[in-house]
Each structure stands twice: as structure tokens, then as C-alpha cells.
C-alpha positions in Angstrom: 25.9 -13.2 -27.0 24.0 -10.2 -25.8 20.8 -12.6 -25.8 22.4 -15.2 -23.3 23.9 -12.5 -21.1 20.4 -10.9 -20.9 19.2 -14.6 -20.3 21.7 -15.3 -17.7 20.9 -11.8 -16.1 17.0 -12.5 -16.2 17.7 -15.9 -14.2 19.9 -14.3 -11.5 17.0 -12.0 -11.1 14.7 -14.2 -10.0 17.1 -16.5 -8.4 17.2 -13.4 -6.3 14.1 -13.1 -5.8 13.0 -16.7 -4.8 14.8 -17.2 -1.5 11.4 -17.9 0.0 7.9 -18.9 -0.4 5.0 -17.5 1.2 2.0 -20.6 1.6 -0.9 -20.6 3.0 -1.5 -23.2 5.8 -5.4 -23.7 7.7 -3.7 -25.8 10.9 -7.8 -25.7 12.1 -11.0 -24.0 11.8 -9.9 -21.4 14.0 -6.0 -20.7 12.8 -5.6 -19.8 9.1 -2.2 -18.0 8.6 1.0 -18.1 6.5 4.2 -20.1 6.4 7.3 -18.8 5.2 9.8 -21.3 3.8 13.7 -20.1 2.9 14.5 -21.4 -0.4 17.0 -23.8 1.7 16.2 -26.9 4.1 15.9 -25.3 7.9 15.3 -26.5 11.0 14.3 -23.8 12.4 11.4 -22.0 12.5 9.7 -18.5 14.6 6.0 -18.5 15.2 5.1 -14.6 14.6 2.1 -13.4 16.7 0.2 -10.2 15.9 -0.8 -7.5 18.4 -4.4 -6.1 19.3 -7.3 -5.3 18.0 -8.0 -5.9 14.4 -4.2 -6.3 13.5 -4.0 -9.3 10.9 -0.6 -11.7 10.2 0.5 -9.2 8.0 0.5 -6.5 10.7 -2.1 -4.5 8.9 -5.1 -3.0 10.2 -8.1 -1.4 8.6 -6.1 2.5 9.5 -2.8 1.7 8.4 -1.8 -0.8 6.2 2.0 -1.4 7.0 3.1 -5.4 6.5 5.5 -5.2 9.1 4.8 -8.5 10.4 4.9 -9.8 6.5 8.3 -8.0 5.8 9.8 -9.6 9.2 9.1 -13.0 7.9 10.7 -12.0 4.5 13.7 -11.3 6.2 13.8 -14.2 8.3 13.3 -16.2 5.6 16.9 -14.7 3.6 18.4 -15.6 6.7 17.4 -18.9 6.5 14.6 -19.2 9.6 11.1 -20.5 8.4 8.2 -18.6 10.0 4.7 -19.4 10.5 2.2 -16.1 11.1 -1.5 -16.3 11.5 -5.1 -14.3 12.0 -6.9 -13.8 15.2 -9.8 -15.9 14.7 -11.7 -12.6 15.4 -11.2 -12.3 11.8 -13.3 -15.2 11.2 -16.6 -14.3 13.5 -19.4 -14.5 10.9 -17.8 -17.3 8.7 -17.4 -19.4 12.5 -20.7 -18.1 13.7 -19.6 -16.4 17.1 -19.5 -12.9 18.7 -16.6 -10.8 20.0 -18.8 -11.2 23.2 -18.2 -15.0 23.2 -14.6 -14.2 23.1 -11.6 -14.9 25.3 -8.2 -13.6 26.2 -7.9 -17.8 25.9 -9.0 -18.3 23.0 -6.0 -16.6 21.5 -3.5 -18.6 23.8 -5.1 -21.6 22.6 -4.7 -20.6 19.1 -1.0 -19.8 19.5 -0.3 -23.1 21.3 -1.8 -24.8 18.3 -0.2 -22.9 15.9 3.5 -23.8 17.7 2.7 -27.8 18.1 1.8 -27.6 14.8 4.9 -26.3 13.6 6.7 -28.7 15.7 4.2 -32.3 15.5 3.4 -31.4 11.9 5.8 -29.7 10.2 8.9 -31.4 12.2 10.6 -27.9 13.5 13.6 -28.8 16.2 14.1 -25.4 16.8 11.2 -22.9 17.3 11.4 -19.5 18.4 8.3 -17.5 19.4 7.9 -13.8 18.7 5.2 -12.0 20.1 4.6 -8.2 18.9 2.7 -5.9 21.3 -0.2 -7.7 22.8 1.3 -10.4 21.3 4.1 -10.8 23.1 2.0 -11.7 26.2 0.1 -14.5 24.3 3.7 -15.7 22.9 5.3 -15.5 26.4 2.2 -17.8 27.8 2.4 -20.4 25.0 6.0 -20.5 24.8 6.4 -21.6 28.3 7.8 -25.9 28.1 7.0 -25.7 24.6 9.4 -23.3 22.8 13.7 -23.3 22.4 13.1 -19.4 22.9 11.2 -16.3 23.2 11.3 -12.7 21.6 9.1 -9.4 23.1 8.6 -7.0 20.4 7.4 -4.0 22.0 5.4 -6.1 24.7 3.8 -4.9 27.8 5.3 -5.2 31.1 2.0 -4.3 33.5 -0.9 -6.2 33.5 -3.4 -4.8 31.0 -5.8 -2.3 33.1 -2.4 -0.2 34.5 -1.3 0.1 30.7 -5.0 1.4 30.0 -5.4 3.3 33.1 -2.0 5.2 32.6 -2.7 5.9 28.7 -6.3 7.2 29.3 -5.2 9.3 32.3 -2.2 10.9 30.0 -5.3 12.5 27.9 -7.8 13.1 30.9 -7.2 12.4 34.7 -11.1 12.4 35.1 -11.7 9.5 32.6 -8.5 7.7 34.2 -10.2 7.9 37.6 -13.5 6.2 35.6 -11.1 4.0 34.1 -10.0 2.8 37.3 -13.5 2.2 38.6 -14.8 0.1 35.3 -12.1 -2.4 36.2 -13.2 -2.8 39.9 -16.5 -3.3 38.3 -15.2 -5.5 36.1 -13.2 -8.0 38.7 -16.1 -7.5 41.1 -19.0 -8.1 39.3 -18.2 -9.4 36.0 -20.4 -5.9 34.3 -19.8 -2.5 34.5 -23.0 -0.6 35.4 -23.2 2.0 33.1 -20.7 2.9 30.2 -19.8 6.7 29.7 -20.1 7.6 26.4 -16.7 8.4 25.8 -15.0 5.4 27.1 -17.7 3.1 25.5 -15.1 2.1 22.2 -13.0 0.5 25.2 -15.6 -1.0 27.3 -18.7 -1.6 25.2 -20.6 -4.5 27.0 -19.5 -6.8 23.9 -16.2 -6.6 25.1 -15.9 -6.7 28.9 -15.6 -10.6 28.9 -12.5 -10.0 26.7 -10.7 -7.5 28.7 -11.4 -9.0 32.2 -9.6 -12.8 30.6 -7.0 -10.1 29.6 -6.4 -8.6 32.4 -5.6 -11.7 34.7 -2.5 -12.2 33.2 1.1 -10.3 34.1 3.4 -9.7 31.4 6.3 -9.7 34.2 4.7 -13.0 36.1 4.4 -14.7 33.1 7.8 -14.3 31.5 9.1 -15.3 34.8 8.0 -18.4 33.8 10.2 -19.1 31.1 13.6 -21.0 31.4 14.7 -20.1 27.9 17.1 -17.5 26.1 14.8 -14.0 26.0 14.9 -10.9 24.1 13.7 -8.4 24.4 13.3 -5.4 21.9 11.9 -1.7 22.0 12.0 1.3 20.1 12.8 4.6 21.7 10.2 6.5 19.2 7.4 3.8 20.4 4.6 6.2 21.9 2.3 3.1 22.5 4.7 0.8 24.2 7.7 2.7 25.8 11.5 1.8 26.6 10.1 1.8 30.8 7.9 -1.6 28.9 11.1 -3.2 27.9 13.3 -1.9 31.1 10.2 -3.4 33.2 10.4 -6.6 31.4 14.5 -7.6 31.6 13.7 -6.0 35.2 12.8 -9.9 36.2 14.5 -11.9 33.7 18.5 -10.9 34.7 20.1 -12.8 31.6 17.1 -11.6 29.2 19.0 -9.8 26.5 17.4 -6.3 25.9 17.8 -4.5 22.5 16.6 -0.6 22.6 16.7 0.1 18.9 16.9 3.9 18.1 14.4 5.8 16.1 11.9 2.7 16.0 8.0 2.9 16.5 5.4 0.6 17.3 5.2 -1.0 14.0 9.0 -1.9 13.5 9.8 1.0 11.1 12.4 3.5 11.8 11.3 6.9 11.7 14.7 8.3 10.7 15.3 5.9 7.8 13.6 6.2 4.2 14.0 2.7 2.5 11.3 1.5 0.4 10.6 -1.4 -0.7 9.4 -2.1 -4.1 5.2 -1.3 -3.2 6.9 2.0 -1.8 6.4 1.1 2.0 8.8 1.9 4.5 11.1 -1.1 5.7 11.4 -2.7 8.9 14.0 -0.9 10.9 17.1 -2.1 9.7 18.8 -3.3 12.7 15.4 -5.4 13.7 16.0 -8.3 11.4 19.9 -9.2 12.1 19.4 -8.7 15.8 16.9 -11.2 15.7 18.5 -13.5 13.2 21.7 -13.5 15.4 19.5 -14.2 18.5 18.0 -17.3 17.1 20.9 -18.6 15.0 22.4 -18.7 18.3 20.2 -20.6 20.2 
């Protein structure tokens, strides 16, 4: 008797722990990423977009290994919403044979856009919600406009680009803020910046000035104008990269956007007043995160 109880217990175990499937999905040369399946049939599916620099579908990055991005699909996924997250292709730049200088604020547009159709042509989604984390939510907000049923800003932007950089750098030195300002006239006027000071070259390194100038053309607040579908929008008030003014700015031009200021919350989704673990012995998501977006979407 003891055996078959210790069977039965076994199997509830892993029933528990198979409410989803993580498979990997190349939709082209260029998008390689994850999809998250609930153990259950769905219809409905969230395209997860990572934020800048070398930030991969996880939401790790060579400093600070954090799966936030993973552990949001997770929980997606035991609420019964499918979710497809991806790489940057600048992942990918010897293995494609291309430069960071041959790259576009585009590029990763198109690679979002493909990444939704294909959820929808391929994999037969009817309801697709876009979420779009930090500089993602700008390339989610762009893609998601005639394609997607709705949209959600994780701490996204609300200026353009240059006044996010030009009010960060200025915090730490009102000289290099002034020199900041200057680059991007260079930039806009004459496609170069002259000469690079040493101390600002990590931003503006010549390799990367095509990049930021594509960047830099697009609004956050224009472009979620744009959208005729149900909007959240979410924000911690411990984000020191992203602020609650972002998230204000943003619902500031979409009236019925929703806005969710979650308390305690940093950039990467974790709540610095809470101490759950999970079992590697990383910090969870915030825990408020997850059902406010599960409610959002299960609502569209």
C-alpha cells in the first residue's frame, strides 16, 4: 500500500510539473526563439519581446543572468496563454555573416512582425497579445499595430530614444549631456558624428550610429497612438532605468489604456521587497506581474 501511495504521489508530482512545454521553434534564418505551450489546447497566445542590448529571450544578459522573460512565459503558460519569445538576431552576427554596423532599428521590427504572423499563419493563434519589455515595448507597439488583439508595455519608454539618453547621461554629468545632445544633431544632420569622446564612445562607437539614428526616429507616445486595441500598461515604482513618469507619459495619450504601477518592482520584473525563489534559487517575477497580465488577456 505504501508503494502505490508513493507511486500515486510521484505521478501527481510531475503532473504538477508538466503544465507546459518549452520548444524550440527557427520561424527563419534570422528568428530562433522559444514556444511555450500550456499542457491544455489554447487559443491564445503572447509574443514576448526582449529589451536592449545583448538581452536574450530569456531576459538574461552576459551581467546578470535573471530569466525573467523565461519565468513570465512559465506563468503564462499555468494560466493557460501559449507564448512565443525569441533572440535578437544580433545574437547570430558571425553564424549570419553581418556586423552590428549593418544593423537596423528595422531589422528588429521585421523580426517581431514575423515572429507574430507566424504565430498566427502558422501556428493558427486567434487571439495574440503582444508584450514588449523595455526597448521592446517600442518594437512590440510598432508590430502590433493591425496585426495584434492587444498590446502590453512592460516598463517601455515614453520619449523618443535620444531624450531618454540625453536625460540619463546628464543625471551623471551635465557636461557629457550637453555632448550628448550635440552627437545626435550630428547624427540626424549628417548621418556621423565627427569625433567620439572617449567616454561616451561605449554609446556612440561609429559601429553603432546607424543603429541609434533608425532608433531614434520612432516615438514611443506616436506610435502607441496608433493602436486601436485594449493597452496596458505596467511599471515598477523601484525601476531606476525606466520610471513611473515612462508609464504616466505613455496612458498620457491612450485615455482607456489601463496603467498598472506595481510596488517594489525593478526593471527586470522582480520585486525588491519579496524573497521567493524558485527552485535554481532565483528571485521570482513580482508576484502581482503574472495575474495582472493573465486577467488582461483572458479578457480580451
Amino acid at each position: 500500500m505504501k508503494k502505490i501511495l508513493l507511486i500515486l504521489s510521484i505521478l501527481n508530482i510531475n503532473f504538477c510539473f508538466a503544465q507546459f512545454e518549452d520548444k524550440e521553434i527557427k520561424i527563419n534564418k534570422y528568428v530562433h526563439g522559444t514556444l511555450c505551450q500550456p499542457s491544455e489546447t489554447t487559443e491564445t497566445a503572447a509574443l514576448i519581446i526582449a529589451g536592449s542590448g545583448p538581452t536574450d529571450r530569456d531576459g538574461n544578459n552576459p551581467m546578470l543572468q535573471n530569466h525573467s522573460l523565461e519565468m513570465l512565459a512559465h506563468g503564462l503558460a499555468e494560466n493557460n496563454i501559449a507564448s512565443y519569445r525569441y533572440d535578437k538576431r544580433i545574437f547570430r552576427m558571425q553564424e549570419l555573416q553581418f556586423t552590428e554596423a549593418d544593423l537596423s532599428f528595422d531589422n528588429f521590427i521585421e523580426d517581431a512582425i514575423t515572429a507574430l504572423q507566424y504565430l498566427k499563419d502558422s501556428l493558427h493563434y486567434n487571439k495574440i497579445v503582444v508584450i514588449g519589455h523595455s526597448q521592446g515595448s517600442l518594437v512590440g507597439m510598432i508590430a502590433a499595430k493591425d496585426r495584434a488583439s492587444g498590446f502590453i508595455s512592460l516598463a517601455g519608454p515614453s520619449e523618443k530614444m535620444s531624450t531618454k539618453l540625453i536625460e540619463q547621461i546628464s543625471n551623471q554629468s551635465a557636461a557629457y549631456g550637453d555632448t550628448t545632445k550635440v552627437y545626435f544633431q550630428q547624427l540626424h544632420e549628417k548621418d556621423t558624428i565627427e569625433k567620439v569622446n572617449p567616454f561616451l564612445m561605449s554609446i556612440f562607437r561609429p559601429s553603432v550610429q546607424h543603429f541609434i539614428k533608425t532608433w531614434d526616429k520612432y516615438e514611443p507616445k506616436k506610435e502607441l497612438k496608433k493602436l486601436d486595441i485594449p493597452i496596458l500598461i505596467v511599471n515598477g515604482n523601484k525601476d531606476i532605468q525606466i520610471n513611473v513618469h515612462d508609464a504616466e507619459g505613455l496612458k498620457s495619450v491612450v485615455s482607456d489604456a489601463e496603467l498598472l504601477l506595481l510596488e517594489n518592482m525593478n526593471h527586470i520584473l522582480k520585486s525588491e521587497a519579496e524573497t521567493k525563489k524558485n527552485e535554481e534559487g532565483e528571485l521570482i517575477v513580482h508576484p502581482d506581474l503574472i495575474p495582472a497580465l493573465t486577467k488582461f488577456i483572458q479578457e480580451l
